[in-house]
N, C-alpha and C positions, 0 to 999 in steps of 0.2 A: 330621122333616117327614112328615106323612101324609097320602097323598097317595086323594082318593077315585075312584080309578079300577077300572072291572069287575076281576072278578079269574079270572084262566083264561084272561085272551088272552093270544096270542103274542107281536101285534103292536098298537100304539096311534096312532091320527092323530095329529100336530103338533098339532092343535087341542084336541084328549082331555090329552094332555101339557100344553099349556099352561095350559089352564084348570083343572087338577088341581092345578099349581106356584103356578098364581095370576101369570105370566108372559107375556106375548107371546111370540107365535110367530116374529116375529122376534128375539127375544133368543135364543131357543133355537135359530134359524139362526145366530145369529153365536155362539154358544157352541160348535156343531160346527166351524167355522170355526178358532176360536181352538185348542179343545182334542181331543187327537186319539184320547182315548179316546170320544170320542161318535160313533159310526158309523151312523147310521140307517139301513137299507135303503132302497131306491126303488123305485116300479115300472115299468110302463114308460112311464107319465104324467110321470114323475119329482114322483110324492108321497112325503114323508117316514111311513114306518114306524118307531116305537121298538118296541126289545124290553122286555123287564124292565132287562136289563143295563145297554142304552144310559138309563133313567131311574132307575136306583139311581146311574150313573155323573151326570146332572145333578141329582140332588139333591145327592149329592155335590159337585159345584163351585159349586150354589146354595148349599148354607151354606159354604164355601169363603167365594164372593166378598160374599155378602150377609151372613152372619151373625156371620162371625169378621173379615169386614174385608180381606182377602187381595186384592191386588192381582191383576189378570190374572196378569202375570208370577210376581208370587208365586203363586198359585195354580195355573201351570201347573209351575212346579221343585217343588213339593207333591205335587203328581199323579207327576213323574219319579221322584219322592225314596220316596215308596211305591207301586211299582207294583202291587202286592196291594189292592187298593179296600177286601178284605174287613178288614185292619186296622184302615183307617179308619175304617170301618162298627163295627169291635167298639168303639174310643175313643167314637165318638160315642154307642153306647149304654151304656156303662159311664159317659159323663159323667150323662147323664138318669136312670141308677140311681143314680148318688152325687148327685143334686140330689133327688131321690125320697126317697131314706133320710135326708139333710138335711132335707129338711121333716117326715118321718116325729118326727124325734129332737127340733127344735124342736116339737112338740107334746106332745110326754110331759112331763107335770110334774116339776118337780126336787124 
């Protein structure tokens, strides 16, 4: 998922993240809720701040719950089960290179 948001900030409105995911902003409130790796700072308004971290960690549970099927639950013992995000992050690009080099190899004549 790519997501088009400025690049160099620290911090991103709920609403920058939302619209970036293609998500409501409330879903991304009940996803902090739910999962306890998404920590968004506040201020003292209490607006939601994401970092980089906290929206590699929802993209991460966005293709979790949306794109593999993953139940809340399942998707939260997933998150337990590898606490290293960065793992995750390496399968899901190693799956898009082996779906890459799949179409690469279907095009070359036999």
């Amino acid at each position: 998922m790519n997501l088009n948001l400025p690049p160099g900030k620290l911090y991103y409105s709920i609403g920058e993240v939302a619209e970036a995911m293609e998500v409501s902003p409330s879903l991304l409130r009940f996803w902090e809720k739910e999962f306890e790796v998404v920590k968004p700072k506040r201020n003292k308004r209490g607006n939601r701040f994401y970092t980089p971290a906290d929206i590699e960690s929802l993209k991460l549970i966005h293709q979790l719950l949306r794109e593999r099927g993953f139940t809340l639950a399942g998707a939260r013992q997933r998150l337990k089960k590898h606490k290293s995000l960065s793992t995750i992050e390496l399968i899901s690009k190693l799956e898009a290179i082996k779906a890459e080099l799949t179409n690469i190899k279907n095009e070359i004549p036999t």
